[in-house]
N, C-alpha and C positions, 0 to 999 in steps of 0.2 A: 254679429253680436246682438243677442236679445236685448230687447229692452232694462230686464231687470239687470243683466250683466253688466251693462252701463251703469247703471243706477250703483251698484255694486261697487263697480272702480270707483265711481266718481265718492262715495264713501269712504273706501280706505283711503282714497287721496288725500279726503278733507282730515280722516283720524290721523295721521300718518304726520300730517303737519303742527308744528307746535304750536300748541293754544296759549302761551302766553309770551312777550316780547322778553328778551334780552334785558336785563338793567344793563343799558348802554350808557348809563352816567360812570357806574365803577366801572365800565370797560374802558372808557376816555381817561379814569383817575390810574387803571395800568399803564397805559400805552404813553402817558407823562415822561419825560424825558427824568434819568438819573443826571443829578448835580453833573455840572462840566466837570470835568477831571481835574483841570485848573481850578476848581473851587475847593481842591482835597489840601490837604495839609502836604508839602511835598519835602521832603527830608533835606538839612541846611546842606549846601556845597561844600564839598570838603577842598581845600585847597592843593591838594598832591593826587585830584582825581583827573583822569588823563582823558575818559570817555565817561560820558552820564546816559543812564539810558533814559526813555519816556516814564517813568515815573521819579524821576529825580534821583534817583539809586547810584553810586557810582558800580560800572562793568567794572569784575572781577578780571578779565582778560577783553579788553578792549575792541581784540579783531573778533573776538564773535560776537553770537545772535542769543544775547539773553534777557532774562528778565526777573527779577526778583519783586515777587510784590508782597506788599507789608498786609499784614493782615491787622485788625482792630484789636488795640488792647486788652478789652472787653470777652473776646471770647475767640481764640488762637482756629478755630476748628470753621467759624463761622464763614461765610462768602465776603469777597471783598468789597468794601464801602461802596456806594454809589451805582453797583453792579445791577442790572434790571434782568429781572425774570423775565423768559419766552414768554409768549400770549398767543391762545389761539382758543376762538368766541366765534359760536353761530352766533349770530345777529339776526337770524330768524326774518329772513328776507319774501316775502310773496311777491310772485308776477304772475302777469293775466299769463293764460295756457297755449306754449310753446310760442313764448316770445319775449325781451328785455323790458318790458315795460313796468315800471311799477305799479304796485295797488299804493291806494291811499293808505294803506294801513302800513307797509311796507314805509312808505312818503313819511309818514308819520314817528318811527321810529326812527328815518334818518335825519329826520329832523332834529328829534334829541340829542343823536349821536352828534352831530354838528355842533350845534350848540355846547354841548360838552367838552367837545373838544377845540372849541374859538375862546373857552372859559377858561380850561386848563393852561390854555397857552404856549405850552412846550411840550413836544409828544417825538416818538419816535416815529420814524419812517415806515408803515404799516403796510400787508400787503394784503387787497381782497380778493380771494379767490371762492371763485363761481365750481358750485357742483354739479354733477343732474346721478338720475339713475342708467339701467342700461336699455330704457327704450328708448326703441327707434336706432339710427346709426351711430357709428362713435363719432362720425365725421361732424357731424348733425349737431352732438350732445356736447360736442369741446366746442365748435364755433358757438352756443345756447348758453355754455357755459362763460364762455368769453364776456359775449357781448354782455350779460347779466353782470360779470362784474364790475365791467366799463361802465355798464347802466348806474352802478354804487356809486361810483369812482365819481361820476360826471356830478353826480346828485350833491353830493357832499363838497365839491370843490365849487360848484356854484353856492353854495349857503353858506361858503368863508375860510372854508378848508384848505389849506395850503398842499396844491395837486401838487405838488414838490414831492413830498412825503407819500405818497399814494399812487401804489400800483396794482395792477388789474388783471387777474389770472385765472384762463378756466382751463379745468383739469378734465370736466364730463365724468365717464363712468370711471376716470382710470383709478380714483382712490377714494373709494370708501369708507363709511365709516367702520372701526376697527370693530369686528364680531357679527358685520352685515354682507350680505352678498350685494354686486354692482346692481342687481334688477331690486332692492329694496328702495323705495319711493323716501323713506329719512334722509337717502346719498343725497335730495334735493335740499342743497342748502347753502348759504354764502357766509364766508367763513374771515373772520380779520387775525392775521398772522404778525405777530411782531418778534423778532429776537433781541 
């Protein structure tokens, strides 16, 4: 490879990467935990009811498997109270080249993100997963991908994160971003997944 060819890569690599951080304060205000369910309004006990299911409801037939959930007064068509939308946020992660380590810039956003989420207090059980593109082997770019997420994972549960809640998963080239090929250098990226 010539010189300028190098010079080249090493360019689109830098364009290719996002130029500004994540607001990882509203991503910690998503990933907040909806109200305990126990804190919902639960329908009074009727006294002739033979089986109750998990939302306070009495079972229409007892021996099965059902559920009836109440929907909010306010608006019959709406999602149920307390119900958390999916989440899934680059976080805009950099590491020094082909290896777990973080840059300071990278240190720096997880930093916030901790922070954000030791403030919030109650968050759901979040998962981060490590991308790469398709160079080099796959074997290579899942174990790259791994350990990058573990590299999150560890970052964050040391500055007050509760590792309970937080798991670590690299995928490599195997899923792209949606309208990219695995060899576009964007797949580089680590991603927080909550349901």
């Amino acid at each position: 490879m010539t010189r300028y060819a190098k010079i080249g890569a090493c360019l689109v690599a830098l364009l290719a990467a996002p130029a500004a951080a994540q607001n990882v304060e509203d991503l910690a205000k998503q990933l907040a935990a909806p109200p305990p369910a126990a804190a919902q309004a639960a329908p009074a006990p009727a006294d002739d009811c033979i089986a109750r299911l998990p939302d306070g409801s009495c079972a229409d037939m007892p021996d099965t498997r059902q559920m009836v959930l109440k929907r909010p007064a306010a608006s019959a068509g709406a999602a149920v109270a307390g119900a958390a939308a999916a989440v899934r946020a680059d976080i805009k992660m950099s590491f020094l080249l082909g290896s777990a380590e973080l840059t300071a810039e990278a240190r720096g956003i997880l930093d916030r993100f901790a922070q954000a989420l030791v403030q919030v207090g109650s968050y759901r059980p979040f998962v981060v997963e490590g991308h790469t593109d398709a160079s080099g082997t796959r074997e290579t770019n899942v174990a790259l991908s791994r350990a990058r997420a573990q590299s999150v994972v560890n970052y964050l549960s040391a500055k007050g994160v509760d590792r309970s809640r937080l798991t670590a998963r690299g995928y490599g080239p195997d899923r792209p971003i949606a309208g990219r090929t695995a060899d576009d250098p964007a797949n580089r990226r680590v991603e927080v997944t909550a349901r």
